[in-house]
N, C-alpha and C positions, 0 to 999 in steps of 0.2 A: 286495853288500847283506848286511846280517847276518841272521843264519838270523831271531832273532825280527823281526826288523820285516817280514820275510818271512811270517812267521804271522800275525802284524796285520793286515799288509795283506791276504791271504785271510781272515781274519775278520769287518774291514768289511768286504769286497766281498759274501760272504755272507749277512751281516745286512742288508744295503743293500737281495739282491736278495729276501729274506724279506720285509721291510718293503713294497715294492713288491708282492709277493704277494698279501698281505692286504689292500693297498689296492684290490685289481685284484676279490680276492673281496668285500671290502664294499661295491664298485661297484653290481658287478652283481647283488648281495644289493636294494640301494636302487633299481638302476633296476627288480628284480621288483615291488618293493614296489610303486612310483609307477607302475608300467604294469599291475598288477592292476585297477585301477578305469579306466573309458576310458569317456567322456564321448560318447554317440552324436549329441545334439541339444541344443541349449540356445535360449530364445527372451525377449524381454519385450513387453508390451502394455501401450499406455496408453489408457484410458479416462477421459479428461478432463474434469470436475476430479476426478473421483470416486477414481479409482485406480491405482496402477499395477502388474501381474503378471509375474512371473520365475518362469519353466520351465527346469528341466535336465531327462535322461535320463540317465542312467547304467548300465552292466555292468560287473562284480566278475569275474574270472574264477577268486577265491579264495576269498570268503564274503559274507558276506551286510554289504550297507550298513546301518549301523543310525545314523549322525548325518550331518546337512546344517549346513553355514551359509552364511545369503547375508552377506557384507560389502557396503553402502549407505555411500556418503558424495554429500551432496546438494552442490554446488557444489565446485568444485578445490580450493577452502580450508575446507573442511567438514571436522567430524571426521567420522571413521570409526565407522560405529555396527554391530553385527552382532546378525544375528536368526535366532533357532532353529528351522530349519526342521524341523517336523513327516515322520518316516520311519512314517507311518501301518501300515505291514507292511516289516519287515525283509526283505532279498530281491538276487539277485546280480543283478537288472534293477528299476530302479526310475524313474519317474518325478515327481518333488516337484512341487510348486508354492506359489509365495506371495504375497501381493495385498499391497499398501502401501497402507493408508487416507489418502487425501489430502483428506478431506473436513472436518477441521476446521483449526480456527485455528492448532492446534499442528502440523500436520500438513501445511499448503497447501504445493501446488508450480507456483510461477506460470508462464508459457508465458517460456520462455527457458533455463531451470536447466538444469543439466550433471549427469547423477545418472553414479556412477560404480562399477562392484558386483562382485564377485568372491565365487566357489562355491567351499565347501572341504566334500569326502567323506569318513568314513573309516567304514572297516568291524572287524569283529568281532575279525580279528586285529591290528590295529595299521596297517594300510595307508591312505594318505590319498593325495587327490588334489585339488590347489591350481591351480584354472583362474586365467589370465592375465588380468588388470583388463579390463574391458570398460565402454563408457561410449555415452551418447546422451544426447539433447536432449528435454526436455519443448515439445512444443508444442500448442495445442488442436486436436487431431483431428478435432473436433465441423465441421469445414470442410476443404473442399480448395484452399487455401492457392495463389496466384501470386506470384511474388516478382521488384524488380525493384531492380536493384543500382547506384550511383553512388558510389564513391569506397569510404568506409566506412559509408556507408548502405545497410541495405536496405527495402523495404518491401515489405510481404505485406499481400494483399486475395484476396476470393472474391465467388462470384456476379458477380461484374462483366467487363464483357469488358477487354482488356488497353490499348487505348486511357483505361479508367477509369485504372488502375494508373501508365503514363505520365505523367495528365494530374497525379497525385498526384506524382509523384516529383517535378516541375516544381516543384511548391507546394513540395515540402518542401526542395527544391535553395533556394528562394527563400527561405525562411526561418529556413533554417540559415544562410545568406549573413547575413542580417541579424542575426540573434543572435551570430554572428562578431563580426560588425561593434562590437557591443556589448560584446562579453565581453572583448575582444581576441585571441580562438583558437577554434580550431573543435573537432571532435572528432580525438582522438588515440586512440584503438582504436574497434572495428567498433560498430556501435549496429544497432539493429530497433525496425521501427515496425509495428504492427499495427494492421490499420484495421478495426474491425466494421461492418458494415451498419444494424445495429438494436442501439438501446439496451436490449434484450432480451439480444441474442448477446451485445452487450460485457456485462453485468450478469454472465452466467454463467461468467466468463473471470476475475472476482473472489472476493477471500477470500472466507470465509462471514462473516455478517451486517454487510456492508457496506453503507453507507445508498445507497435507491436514485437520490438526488438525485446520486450522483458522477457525472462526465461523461467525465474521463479519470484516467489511472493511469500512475504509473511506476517502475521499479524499477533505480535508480540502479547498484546493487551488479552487475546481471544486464546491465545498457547496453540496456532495449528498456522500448519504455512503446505503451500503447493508446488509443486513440481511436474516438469512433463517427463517421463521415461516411456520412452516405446518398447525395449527391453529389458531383459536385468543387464545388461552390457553398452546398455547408452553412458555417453560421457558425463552426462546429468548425473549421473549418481556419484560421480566423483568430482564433481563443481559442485553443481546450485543443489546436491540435497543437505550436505556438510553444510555449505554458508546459511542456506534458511532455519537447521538446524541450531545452526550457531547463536543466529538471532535469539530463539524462543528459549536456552540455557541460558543463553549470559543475560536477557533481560529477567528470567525468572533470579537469578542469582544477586541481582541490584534490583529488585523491586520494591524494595524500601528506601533507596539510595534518593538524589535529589538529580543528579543530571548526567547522564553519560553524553559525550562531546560524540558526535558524529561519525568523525575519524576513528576515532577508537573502535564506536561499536561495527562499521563495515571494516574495519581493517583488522577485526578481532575474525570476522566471517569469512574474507578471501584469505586469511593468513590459515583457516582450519580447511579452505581445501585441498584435496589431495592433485587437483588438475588446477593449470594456471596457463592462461593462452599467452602465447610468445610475445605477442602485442602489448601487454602489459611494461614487459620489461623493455621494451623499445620502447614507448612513450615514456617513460621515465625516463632512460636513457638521452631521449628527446632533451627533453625538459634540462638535463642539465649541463646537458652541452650547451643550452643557450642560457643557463643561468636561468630560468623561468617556473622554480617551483614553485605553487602556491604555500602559502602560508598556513598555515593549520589554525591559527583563530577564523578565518574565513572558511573553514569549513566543519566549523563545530555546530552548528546550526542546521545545516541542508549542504548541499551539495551544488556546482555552478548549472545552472542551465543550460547554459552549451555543452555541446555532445562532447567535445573533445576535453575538455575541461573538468567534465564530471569525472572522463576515463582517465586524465590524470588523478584524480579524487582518491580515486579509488586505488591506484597504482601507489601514490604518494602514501597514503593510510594502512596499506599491507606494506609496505618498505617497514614505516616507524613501526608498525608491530613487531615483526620479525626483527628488526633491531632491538627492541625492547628486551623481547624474550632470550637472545643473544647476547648482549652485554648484562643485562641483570638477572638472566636465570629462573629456570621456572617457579621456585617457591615466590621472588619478589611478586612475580606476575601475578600470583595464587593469592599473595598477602594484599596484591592492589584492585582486584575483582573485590575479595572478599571485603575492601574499607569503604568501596564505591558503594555497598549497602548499606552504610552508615547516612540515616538522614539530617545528620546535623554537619556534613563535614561536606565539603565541593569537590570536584577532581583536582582543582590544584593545591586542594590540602592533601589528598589521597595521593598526590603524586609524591609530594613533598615528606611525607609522613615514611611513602613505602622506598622512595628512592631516593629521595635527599634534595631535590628538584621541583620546580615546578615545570608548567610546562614552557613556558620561552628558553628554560634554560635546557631542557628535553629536547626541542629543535635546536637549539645551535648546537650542542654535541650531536645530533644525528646531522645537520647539516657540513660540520664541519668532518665528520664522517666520511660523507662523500665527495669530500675537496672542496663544497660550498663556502660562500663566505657569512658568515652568522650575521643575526638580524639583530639589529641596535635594539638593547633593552634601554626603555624611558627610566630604570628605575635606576642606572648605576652612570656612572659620568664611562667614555669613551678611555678604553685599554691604550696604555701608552701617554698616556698626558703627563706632563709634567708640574711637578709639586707647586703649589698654589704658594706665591711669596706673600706675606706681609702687607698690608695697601698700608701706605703713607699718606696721610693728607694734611695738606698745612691749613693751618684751624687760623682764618684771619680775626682778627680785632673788633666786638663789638661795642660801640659803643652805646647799646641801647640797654644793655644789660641792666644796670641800676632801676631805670622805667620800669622794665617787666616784673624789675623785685617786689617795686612799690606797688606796682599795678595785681599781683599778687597777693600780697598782703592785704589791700584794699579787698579782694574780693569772701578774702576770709572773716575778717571784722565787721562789715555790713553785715551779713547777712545775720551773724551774732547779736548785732544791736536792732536788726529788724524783730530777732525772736525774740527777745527781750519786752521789747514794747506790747507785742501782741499778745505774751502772755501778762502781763499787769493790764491789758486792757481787757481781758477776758475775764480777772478775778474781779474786776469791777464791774462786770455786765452781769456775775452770778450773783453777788452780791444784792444788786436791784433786783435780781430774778427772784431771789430768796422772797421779795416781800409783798408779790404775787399769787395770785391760787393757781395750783395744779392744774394741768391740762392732761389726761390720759393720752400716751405715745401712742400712734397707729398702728396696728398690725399686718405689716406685710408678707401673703404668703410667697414663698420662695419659689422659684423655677429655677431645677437643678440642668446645666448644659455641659455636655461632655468635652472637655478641654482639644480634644480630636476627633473626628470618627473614625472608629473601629474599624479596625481592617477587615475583607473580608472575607469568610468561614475560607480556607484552603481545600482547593478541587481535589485533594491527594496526593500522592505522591506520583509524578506522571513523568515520562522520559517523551522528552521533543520528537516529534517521526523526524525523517532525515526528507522526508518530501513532502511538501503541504497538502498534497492530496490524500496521504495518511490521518487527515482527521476530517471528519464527519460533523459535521454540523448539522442535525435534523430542525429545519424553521427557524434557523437564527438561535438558535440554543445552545448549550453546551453539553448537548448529550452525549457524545460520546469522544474520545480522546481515544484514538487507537493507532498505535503505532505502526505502519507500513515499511516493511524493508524490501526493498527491490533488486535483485542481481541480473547484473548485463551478460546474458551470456556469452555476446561477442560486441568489440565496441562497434557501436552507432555509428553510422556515415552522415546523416544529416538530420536526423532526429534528436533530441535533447533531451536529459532523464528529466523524468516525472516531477513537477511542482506541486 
């Protein structure tokens, strides 16, 4: 081997094991760092609906802790939000704590959420200490909860002995079978059913200024919805636990889809209950005696504000269901859930696709169904018109015609003899350029600009609530998108469903 590559190679070996060295010492430089601050206890509380508290403990065995933060993100697909926790006295032991106000509309955290939170320490000289994500389940504490589990259902009750809770799983084994039945699928991930005893407890399990006429609740996004049954023989089990049910299958079954219209999805939940109050079929009834039914593009979004309005809503949206499933038959029904999963296609391709229709033309067969007179489509001319003749028009004498020819012509030949000129005046200017010195061309660096801006990242695939109060905005953010369904279980006298 020759002498230099001999050198070399002891060179890099050298450098190799230097490099190594310092790696070894900035190691354990950083594990000082990270193992200065050590975490003795950490805890959270929830006080439901009001609140919920996160405690660490902490010892520095270098200097004094002077910043906290807790990192919160409320559901697995929440953003990440962080809050400054107060170091009230600086100090090598310290204890913090923080309360999360869940008490307003911005703020609610309904029984089922996944909060998920991690503590980041760092002290005086530079030292920080990043606790490992840590996660739990909101649920209302205000009870001591029984739970009783069948496939991927569970149900939770209190106060009751566990023959109640049985006699409830039965019911609900029962009419999940039949909303199966209906939908053509059942549920495909876990679902929760909560059952209150008193329309008091369930009231308090609710956003803040929720009208007190709701009966049941559900939260599509979260797979768990609530109910109040004082018995197994309350009428609640055969109204509001079928429709809240309903909710949580058919949005589990379009949870890839792009948008279920409003009507559909409560008129898919009063049409799967087994009980239906007489007043529903009066206000309908109402309604078309005077010629006054709402439209259904006006209620694909939300529902009307007025009390009376809404209860048409709802009355109007179980009708076209039960029609749907009556003139087109359950397999169509089964084949038109099953396309509203499709995220590339709308409901009026989904209607179009599965029934042959979209939907304007969906409402006037069901309006003319019930003697109504159908609603003028913008897209086609008025039924009954008469064949469009011929227009004649007498084409007078111009005499300018000749001018316009020349004037024409003229504007084609100038421009021909403009370019003419300007290229012989050009080969005469390279010519002279020719028998001048070189000048080096400048280099300009380029700045590339995007022809548009980029649209931006897509929040998901998300189904509109039917009430605005169904989405949560924690601090002006877009944390969470949760869908809210709400069932009346008697109409309203002067209160108005939920915005």
């Amino acid at each position: 081997m020759p002498r230099w590559l001999n050198h070399l190679l002891h060179y890099t070996v050298f450098c190799f094991l230097c490099c190594m060295l310092l790696l070894h010492i900035f190691a354990i430089r950083a594990s000082a760092y990270s193992d200065a601050i050590t975490v003795t206890s950490q805890n959270h509380a929830i006080a439901f609906p009001n609140s919920i508290s996160f405690q660490i403990s902490a010892t520095d065995s270098s200097s004094n802790i002077i910043n906290a933060t807790l990192s919160l993100k409320f559901g697995e697909n929440g953003l990440l939000q962080q809050r400054s926790v107060p170091v009230p006295t600086p100090s090598q032991d310290v204890t913090l704590h923080w309360q999360e106000d869940t008490t307003k509309n911005t703020s609610f955290t309904p029984t089922g959420t996944n909060i998920y939170y991690t503590w980041k320490l760092q002290d005086t000289v530079g030292n920080s200490y990043v606790d490992t994500q840590r996660s739990f389940m909101v649920i209302d504490n205000r009870f001591s909860w029984q739970h009783l589990n069948e496939g991927l259902l569970q149900i939770n009750w209190y106060k009751r002995p566990p023959a109640f809770g049985q006699a409830m799983l039965e019911q609900v084994s029962t009419s999940m079978s039949r909303i199966k039945a209906k939908l053509g699928a059942g549920l495909t991930h876990p679902a929760t059913l909560w059952v209150y005893q008193s329309i008091g407890d369930f009231h308090g399990s609710l956003p803040p200024d929720t009208y007190e006429w709701v009966g049941g609740i559900a939260f599509p996004d979260l797979n768990t919805a609530s109910i109040v049954a004082e018995d197994v023989a309350s009428d609640t089990l055969v109204r509001d636990m079928p429709h809240e049910l309903t909710h949580i299958v058919f949005h589990q079954l379009i949870s890839n889809g792009i948008y279920a219209p409003v009507w559909f999805d409560e008129g898919l939940a009063v049409y799967n209950q087994l009980y239906h109050e007489p007043g529903m079929a009066l206000r309908l009834k109402k309604a078309l005696q005077a010629h006054t039914l709402l439209r259904f593009n006006e209620i694909a979004l939300n529902f009307p504000a007025d009390a009376d309005q809404a209860y048409l809503a709802y009355t109007e949206s179980w009708n076209l269901i039960d029609y749907m499933y009556s003139t087109f038959g359950t397999a169509k029904m089964f084949m038109l859930i099953k396309n509203m999963n499709n995220p590339k296609v709308d409901f009026n391709s989904d209607l179009d696709q599965t029934i042959g229709m979209d939907q304007i033309h969906l409402e006037n067969q069901w309006r003319m169904h019930l003697n109504q007179s159908p609603i003028a489509d913008p897209n086609q001319t008025k039924l009954g018109s008469t064949q469009s003749q011929p227009l004649q028009v007498d084409m007078p004498t111009d005499n300018t015609l000749p001018f316009i020819f020349l004037l024409g012509l003229l504007m084609v030949v100038l421009p021909i003899v403009g370019l003419a000129v300007v290229f012989v005046g050009q080969r005469k200017r390279r010519v002279l350029a020719s028998a001048l010195p070189q000048t080096p061309r400048p280099v300009h660096n380029g700045m590339i600009y995007p022809v548009s801006s980029p649209p931006p990242p897509p929040l998901g695939n998300s189904h509109p609530p039917p009430y605005q109060n169904g989405m949560w905005l924690r601090d002006g953010t877009q944390q969470l998108s949760r869908s809210m369904q709400e069932y009346l279980p008697q109409r309203p006298q002067q209160q108005a469903p939920q915005e």
